[in-house]
C-alpha positions in Angstrom: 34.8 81.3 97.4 37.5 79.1 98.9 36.2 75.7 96.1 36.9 78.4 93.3 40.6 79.7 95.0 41.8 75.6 95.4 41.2 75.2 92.0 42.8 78.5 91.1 45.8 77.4 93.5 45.7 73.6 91.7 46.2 74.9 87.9 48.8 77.4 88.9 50.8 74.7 90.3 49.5 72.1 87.4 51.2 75.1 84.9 54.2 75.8 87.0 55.1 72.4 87.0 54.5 72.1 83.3 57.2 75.1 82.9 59.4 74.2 84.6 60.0 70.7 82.4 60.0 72.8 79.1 63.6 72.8 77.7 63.8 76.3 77.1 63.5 77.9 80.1 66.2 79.3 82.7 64.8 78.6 85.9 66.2 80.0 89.3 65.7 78.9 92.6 67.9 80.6 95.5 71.1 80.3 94.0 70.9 78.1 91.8 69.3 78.0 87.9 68.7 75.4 86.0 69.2 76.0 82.3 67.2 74.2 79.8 66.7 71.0 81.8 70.8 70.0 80.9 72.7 72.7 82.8 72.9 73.7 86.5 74.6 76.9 87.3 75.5 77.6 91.3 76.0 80.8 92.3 79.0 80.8 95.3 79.5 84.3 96.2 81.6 86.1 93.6 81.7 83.2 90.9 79.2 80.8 89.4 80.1 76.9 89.2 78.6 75.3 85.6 77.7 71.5 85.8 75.7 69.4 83.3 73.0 67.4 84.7 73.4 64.1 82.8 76.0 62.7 85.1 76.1 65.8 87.4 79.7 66.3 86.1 81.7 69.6 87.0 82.4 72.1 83.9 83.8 75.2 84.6 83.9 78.1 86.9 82.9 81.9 85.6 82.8 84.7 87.5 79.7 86.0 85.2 76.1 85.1 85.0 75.9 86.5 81.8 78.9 84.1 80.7 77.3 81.1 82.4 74.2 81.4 80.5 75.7 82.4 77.0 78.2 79.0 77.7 74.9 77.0 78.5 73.8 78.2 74.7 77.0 77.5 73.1 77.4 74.0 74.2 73.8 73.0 73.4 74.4 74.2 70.3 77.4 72.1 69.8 79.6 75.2 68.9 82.6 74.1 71.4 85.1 76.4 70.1 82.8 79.1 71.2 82.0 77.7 74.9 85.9 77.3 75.6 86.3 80.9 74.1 83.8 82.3 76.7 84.9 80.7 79.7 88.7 81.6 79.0 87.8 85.2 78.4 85.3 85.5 81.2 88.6 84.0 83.3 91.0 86.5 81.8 88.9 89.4 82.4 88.7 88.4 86.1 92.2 87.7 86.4 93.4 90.9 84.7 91.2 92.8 86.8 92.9 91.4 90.2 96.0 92.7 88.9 94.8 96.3 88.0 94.0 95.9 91.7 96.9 95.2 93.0 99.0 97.4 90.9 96.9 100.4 92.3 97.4 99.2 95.3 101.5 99.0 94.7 101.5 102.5 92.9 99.8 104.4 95.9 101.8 102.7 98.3 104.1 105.5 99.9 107.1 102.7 99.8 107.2 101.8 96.7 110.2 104.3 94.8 109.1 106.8 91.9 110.6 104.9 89.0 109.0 101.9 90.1 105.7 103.8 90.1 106.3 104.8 86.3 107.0 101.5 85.7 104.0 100.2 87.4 102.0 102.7 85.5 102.8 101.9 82.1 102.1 98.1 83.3 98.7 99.5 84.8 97.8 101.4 81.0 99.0 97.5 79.6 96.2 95.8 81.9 93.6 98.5 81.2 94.0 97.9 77.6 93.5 94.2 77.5 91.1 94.1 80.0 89.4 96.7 77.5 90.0 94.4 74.5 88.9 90.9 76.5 85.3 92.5 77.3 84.8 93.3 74.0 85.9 90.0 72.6 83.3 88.6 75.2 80.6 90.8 74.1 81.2 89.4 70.9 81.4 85.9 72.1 77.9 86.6 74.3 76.0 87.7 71.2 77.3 84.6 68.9 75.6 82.5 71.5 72.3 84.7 71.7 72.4 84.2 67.7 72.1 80.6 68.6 69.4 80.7 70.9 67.5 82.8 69.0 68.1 80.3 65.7 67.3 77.6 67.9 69.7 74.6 69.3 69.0 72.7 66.0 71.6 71.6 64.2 71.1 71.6 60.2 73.1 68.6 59.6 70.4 66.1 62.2 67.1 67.6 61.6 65.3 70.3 60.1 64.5 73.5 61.5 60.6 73.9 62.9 60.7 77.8 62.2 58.3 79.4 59.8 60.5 82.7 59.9 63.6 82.9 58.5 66.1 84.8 59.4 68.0 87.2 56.7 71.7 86.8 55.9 73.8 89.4 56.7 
C-alpha cells in the first residue's frame, strides 16, 4: 500500500510541476500569482503591485485583482492602449471613491454650515456619477481583454492562429 501511494505522491508532483510551467495558467501562492509565466502580481493589503518577470521590473499599482489580471491579458496581447486604459480607470475608481468618503464624512459633520452641505451634496451626486461611469468603462475594458484571452495572445500579423474554431464576427 505505501509503494502504490509514493508513486501516487511522485506523478502528482511530476504533473504539478508540469502545470505550473504551462504559459497559460494563473498560479497563486500566498499572496502572490504568477500569470502566464511573464507576470507577477503581489497582493499588499488593499492594492496589488504588477511586475514582469523578465527583468523583474515594476509596472503599475491596481487596487483590483480583476484589473491585474485583465492588464496581464492586454499586455501579452500587445494591445497597450488597452493596459494603460485599465490601470488608469482601475486608479480613478479608487481615487473617486476616497473622495465620496470624505465628502460623507464633511456632510455629516455637525460643523460644517448648511449651504456648505448643499454644496457638498451636489459635489457628492458629481462623484457618484463618474464613479458610476468609470466602472462601467472598466467593465468594458475587462471584457476587451477576456476577448483576447479567449482569441488567444497570437498576434495575426507574426504567426497563424492554432485554433480549429473560429469565432463569428459580430
Amino acid at each position: 500500500m505505501s509503494k502504490n501511494y509514493k508513486q501516487v505522491k511522485h506523478k502528482i508532483r511530476k504533473l504539478t510541476k508540469n502545470e505550473e510551467q504551462a504559459d497559460n495558467l494563473v498560479i497563486q501562492k500566498g499572496n502572490t500569482f504568477h500569470v502566464y509565466n511573464e507576470y507577477k502580481i503581489v497582493k499588499d493589503k488593499f492594492k496589488f503591485n504588477i511586475y514582469i518577470n523578465d527583468n523583474k521590473q515594476f509596472v503599475s499599482t491596481v487596487f483590483n485583482s480583476s484589473s491585474a489580471i485583465s492588464w496581464c491579458n492586454a499586455h501579452k496581447g500587445n494591445d497597450v492602449v488597452l493596459a494603460q486604459n485599465i490601470i488608469e480607470t482601475d486608479r480613478a475608481i479608487e481615487f473617486i471613491s476616497n473622495d465620496i468618503a470624505y465628502t460623507k464624512i464633511l456632510i455629516k459633520l455637525k460643523s460644517t454650515p448648511p449651504t456648505e452641505q448643499s454644496i457638498l451634496l451636489a459635489r457628492l451626486t458629481e462623484y457618484i456619477n463618474r464613479q458610476c461611469q468609470l466602472k462601467v468603462n472598466l467593465h468594458k475594458y475587462i471584457q476587451r481583454s477576456k476577448q483576447i484571452k479567449s482569441k488567444g495572445f497570437l498576434n495575426e500579423f507574426t504567426t497563424t492562429s492554432k485554433t480549429k474554431k473560429f469565432n463569428g464576427v459580430r
